[in-house]
N, C-alpha and C positions, 0 to 999 in steps of 0.2 A: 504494500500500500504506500501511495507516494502521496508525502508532505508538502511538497513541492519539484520546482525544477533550477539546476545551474542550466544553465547554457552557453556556451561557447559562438561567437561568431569570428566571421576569419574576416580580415582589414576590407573594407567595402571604400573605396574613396570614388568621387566623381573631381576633376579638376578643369578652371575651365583655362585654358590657355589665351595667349593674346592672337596666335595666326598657327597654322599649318607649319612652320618650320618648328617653334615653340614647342606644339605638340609633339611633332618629330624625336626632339631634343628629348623631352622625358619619356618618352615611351624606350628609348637606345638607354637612359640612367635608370631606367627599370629595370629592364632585363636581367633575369638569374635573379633577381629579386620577387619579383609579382609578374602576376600576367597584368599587362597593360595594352588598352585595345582603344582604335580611335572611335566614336561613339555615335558622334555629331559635326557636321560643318556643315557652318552658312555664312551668311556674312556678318553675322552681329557674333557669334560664338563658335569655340572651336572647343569638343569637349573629351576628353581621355579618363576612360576607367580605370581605375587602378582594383586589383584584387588579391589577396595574398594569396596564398599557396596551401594556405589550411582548408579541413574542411568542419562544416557545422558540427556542434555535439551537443547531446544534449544526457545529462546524469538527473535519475529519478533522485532524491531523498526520502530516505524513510521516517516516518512519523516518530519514533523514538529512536536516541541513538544510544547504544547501549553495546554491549560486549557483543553481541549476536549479529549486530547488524553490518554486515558487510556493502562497502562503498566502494565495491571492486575497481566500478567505473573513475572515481575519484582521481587516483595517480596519472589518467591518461588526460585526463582531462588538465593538470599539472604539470604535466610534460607539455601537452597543448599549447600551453598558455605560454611557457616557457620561451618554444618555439617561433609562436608568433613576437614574441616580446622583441626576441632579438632576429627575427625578419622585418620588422618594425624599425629596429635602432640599428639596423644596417640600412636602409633605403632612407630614413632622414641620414646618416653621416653623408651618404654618396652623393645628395640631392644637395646638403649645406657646403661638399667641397666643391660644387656647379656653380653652387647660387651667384659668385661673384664673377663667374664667366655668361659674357652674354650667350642668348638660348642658340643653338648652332653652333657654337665653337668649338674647340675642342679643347678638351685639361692640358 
């Protein structure tokens, strides 16, 4: 019998860039990081997905927690977290050593 729910979601970003080269630029500082995919162009926005590499989870909790109750799912969902933490703090380092090169250029 479940108490409730944890849930895990994996990085969902929408980013809207300034032009099609912009775009270009962070979809190439993503890579091996998240899938990043172009979403949208028009002429007022230019827009890229970003998504991490995790996937959804969800662990039941059981109404009392006590010697008996086994939260198998728990460790994974911790390892999960862990995972994205530092797919997270890798794709902001690589984006903040960018940031001072304009979009297109190269490091």
């Amino acid at each position: 019998i479940c108490s409730g729910k944890v849930s895990f979601r994996p990085l969902f970003l929408h980013v809207r860039c300034r032009d099609v080269r912009c775009a270009h630029w962070l979809l190439k500082e993503c890579d091996g990081l998240a899938d990043a995919s172009l979403v949208s162009v028009d002429a007022a926005k230019v827009l890229v997905r970003i998504v991490g590499t995790g996937r959804a989870l969800e662990v039941c909790l059981p109404e009392r927690f006590d010697k008996s109750s086994q939260l198998s799912s728990l460790p994974r969902l911790i390892r999960r977290c862990r995972r994205s933490r530092e797919e997270l703090r890798l794709l902001i380092e690589r984006l903040k050593q960018s940031l001072n090169a304009p979009c297109g250029s190269e490091r």
